[in-house]
C-alpha positions, 0 to 999 in steps of 0.5 A, a space after each residue: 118520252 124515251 124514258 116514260 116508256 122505258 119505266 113502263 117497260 119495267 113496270 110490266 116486267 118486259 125486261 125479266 128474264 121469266 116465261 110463264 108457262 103455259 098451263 097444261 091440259 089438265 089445268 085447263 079444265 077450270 077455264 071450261 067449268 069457267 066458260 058455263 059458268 059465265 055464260 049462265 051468269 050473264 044470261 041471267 043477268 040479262 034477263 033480269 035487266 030485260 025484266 026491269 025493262 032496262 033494254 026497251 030502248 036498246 036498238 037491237 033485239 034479244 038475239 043480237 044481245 045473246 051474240 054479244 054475250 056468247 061471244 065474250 065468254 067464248 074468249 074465256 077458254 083461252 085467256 091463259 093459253 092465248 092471253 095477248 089476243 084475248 085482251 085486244 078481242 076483249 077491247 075491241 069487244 067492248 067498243 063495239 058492244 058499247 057502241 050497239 049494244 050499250 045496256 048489254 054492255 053495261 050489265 054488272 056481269 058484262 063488266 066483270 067479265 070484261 075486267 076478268 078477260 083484261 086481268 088475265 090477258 095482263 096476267 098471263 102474258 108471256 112477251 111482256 112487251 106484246 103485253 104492253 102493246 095490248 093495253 096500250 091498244 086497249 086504251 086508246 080505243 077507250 080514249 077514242 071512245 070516249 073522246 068521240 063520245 064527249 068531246 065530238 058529239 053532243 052527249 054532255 049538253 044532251 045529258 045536261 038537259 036530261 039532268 036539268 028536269 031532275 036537278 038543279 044547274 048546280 048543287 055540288 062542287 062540279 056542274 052536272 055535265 062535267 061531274 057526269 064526265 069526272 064520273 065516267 072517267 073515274 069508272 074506266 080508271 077504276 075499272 082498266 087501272 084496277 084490272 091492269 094493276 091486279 093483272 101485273 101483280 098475279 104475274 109478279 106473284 107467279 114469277 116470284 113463285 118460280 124463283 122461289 121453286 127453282 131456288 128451292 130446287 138448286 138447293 135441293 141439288 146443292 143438299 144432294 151433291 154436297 151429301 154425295 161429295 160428304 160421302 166420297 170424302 168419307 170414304 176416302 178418308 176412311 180407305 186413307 186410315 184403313 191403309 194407313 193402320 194395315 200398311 203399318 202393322 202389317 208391314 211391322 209384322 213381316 219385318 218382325 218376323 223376317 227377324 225372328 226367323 233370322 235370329 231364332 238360332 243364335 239369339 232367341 230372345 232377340 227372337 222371342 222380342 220380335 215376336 212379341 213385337 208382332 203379336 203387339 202389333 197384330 193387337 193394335 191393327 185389330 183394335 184400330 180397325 174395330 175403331 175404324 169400321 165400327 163407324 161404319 156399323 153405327 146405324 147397324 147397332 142403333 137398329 138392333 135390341 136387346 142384351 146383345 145390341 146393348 153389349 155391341 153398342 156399349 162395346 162400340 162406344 168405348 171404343 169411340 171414347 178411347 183417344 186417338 193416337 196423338 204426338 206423345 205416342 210417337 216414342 211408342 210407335 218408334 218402339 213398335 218398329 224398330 228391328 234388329 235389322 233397323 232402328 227406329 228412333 222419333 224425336 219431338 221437337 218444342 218451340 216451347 215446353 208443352 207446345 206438342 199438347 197444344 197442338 189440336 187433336 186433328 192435327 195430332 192425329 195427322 202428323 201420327 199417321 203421317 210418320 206411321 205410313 213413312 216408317 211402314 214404307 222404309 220397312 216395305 221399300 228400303 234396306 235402311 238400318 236406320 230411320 228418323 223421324 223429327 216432328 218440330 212444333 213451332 208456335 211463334 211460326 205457327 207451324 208444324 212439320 214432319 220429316 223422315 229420312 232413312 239411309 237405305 236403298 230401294 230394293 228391287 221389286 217393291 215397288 208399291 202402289 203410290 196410295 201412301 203417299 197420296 194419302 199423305 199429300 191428302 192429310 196435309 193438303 186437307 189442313 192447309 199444308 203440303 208434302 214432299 217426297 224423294 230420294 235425299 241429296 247427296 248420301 243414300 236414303 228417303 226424305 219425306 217432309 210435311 209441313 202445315 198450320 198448327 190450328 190446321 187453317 186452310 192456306 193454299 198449297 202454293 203457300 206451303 210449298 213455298 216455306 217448305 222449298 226454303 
């Protein structure tokens, strides 16, 4: 029995976690054109039964049937707001109309009324549970009636009789008292399994409905965060390039010049090579910041018209198309900034031959950035006279990793605000890798050392760090 009630428990969905709401003002509306409506269509209904004199015989008069319709549609305004108590209403309804009033009762309107109240009663019913407690009341009053009717009182022989002037005692498969109660036990099954089951299927159409709203709305604010978060990543990644690229040359510049100033006197063309150093450099940080911010103008250029917005975007994509810094252009930048008060030198080292132009693009680019901001800091913090940086490319380890050390010390006041080095942490966490910084151990300078995949797989941190440590 336990187990009987736990699967209707289910069925009628007691176990859901799932309300449904109530309607508002406003969509309650229908539910009063609904109430005229019903009451028109019964009054009619009636009075064309009245007309066909099916009420000759019925016990009571006009009136008292107008009260039995009036009170019926008058549960109609609060079948969704109060649905459990309209549904217990609706059954004692029609037990005590079928008992006073059985011809009214019967009407075709009448009937579908009755099921369109149990419908909604089943359908709106927020506890479930109490859902269940309705129906199961509704039809055991039925069962009651019917079994008052049939089973203690003499309707089957009085029908039989009634019958037996008509029809012989049998022409069927069934004899005429018990085909008449098969009869009336297949209506009211019909009639309060069909507004049941209809009734449970609208209210697992609505919940489903729901979820699949709330879905769509978790996804919606999924789409918006995850966009929010594209944009924060954007930006920094863009701050990151943008300090990288301006920390560098600016940085390269100053030292250029420093040493030109100092030289111009007794070496001009030291001078006049440290110079041409800086007007290289201011060069490359313009380019690369036209590279960096013309990203930024795209939709900027894809709304303008004309020559010139053609010339800016065409402009624009060429210098999309120029190829960003890669392992092979490290020579060239330990070129850019070496000093004659430093020297820079850059060495790439190969598992095998070619292994650098194997590595992938972002990869490249990374370790590039990663040795460009460690040379602008030696330059802006050290006094080293010399810098070295190594990148190892390792495809049987799958590995790569950069380290840059320098002989120099701190200098007093430049101290700088940390953004190198987390961008460089940023770089090397963002490929599954991780970075170390510091002062070398035993004799004076920095140690910087990065280490992440090849193909920039995610690994975590930990892992990283590990490898690194030995």
């Amino acid at each position: 029995m336990a187990a009987v009630l736990s699967r209707v428990d289910r069925w009628f969905g007691a176990d859901v976690d799932w309300e449904r709401p109530v309607p508002t003002r406003a969509e309650r509306h229908p539910d009063v054109r609904l109430t005229v409506l019903a009451l028109l269509v019964l009054a009619l209904g009636a009075e064309t039964m009245r007309s066909l004199g099916a009420f000759a015989e019925e016990t009571y008069g006009t009136g008292w049937q107008y009260v039995g319709m009036v009170t019926l549609v008058a549960l109609v305004p609060f079948r969704r707001t109060r649905p459990i108590l309209v549904t217990v209403l609706t059954g004692a309804h029609l037990l005590a109309l079928g008992l006073l009033l059985p011809m009214t009762m019967s009407t075709l309107p009448m009937q579908m009324l009755y099921f369109f109240l149990i419908f909604s009663g089943v359908a709106w019913g927020r506890d479930r549970r109490a859902v269940v407690a309705a129906v199961g009341l509704v039809l055991a009053l039925m069962i009651g009636w019917l079994a008052w009717a049939f089973a203690f009182g003499s309707g089957l022989h009085q029908m039989s009789l009634q019958f037996a002037e008509e029809v012989p005692e049998q022409i069927g498969l069934f004899g005429v008292p018990v085909a008449f109660g098969l009869f009336l036990l297949l209506n009211n099954v019909l009639f309060f399994g069909g507004s049941i089951i209809l009734g449970q299927v609208a209210w697992n159409g609505a919940r489903h409905t729901a979820q699949t709203v709330e879905q769509s709305r978790t996804i919606e604010c999924q789409a918006t965060r995850l966009r929010d978060q594209a944009v924060v990543a954007e930006r920094i990644r863009i701050a990151r390039e943008l300090h990288d690229v301006v920390a560098h040359h600016v940085s390269v510049m100053g030292v250029q010049a420093a040493a030109a100033r100092r030289v111009m006197d007794r070496d001009p063309d030291a001078a006049r090579s440290a110079l041409s150093a800086v007007e290289s450099s201011s060069r490359d940080a313009v380019g690369q910041m036209r590279d960096l911010l013309g990203t930024l103008r795209s939709d900027e250029l894809d709304e303008r018209s004309g020559d010139e917005g053609m010339a800016d975007r065409a402009a624009w994509g060429a210098r999309q198309r120029a190829p960003q810094p890669t392992l092979h252009d490290l020579p060239a930048l330990a070129r850019t900034c070496s000093t004659p008060t430093c020297e820079v030198t850059v060495t790439v080292v190969e598992s095998v031959p070619g292994a650098a132009g194997r590595v992938p693009a972002p990869v490249q680019l990374s370790a590039y950035r990663i040795v460009q901001e460690a040379l602008a800091n030696v330059h802006r913090h050290s006094s080293a006279r010399h810098a070295q940086a190594v990148v190892r490319v390792d495809e049987d380890e799958d590995r790569l990793e950069v380290e840059i050390v320098d002989d120099g010390y701190a200098r007093a006041g430049t101290a700088g605000t940390g953004l190198g080095l987390q961008g460089m942490r940023e770089r090397a966490q963002h490929l599954g890798g991780a970075a170390e910084a510091g002062p070398r151990q035993g004799t004076p300078g920095w140690r910087v050392l990065v280490g992440f995949p090849l193909e920039g797989r995610g690994r975590t941190a930990a892992a990283a760090d590990e490898r690194i440590t030995a």
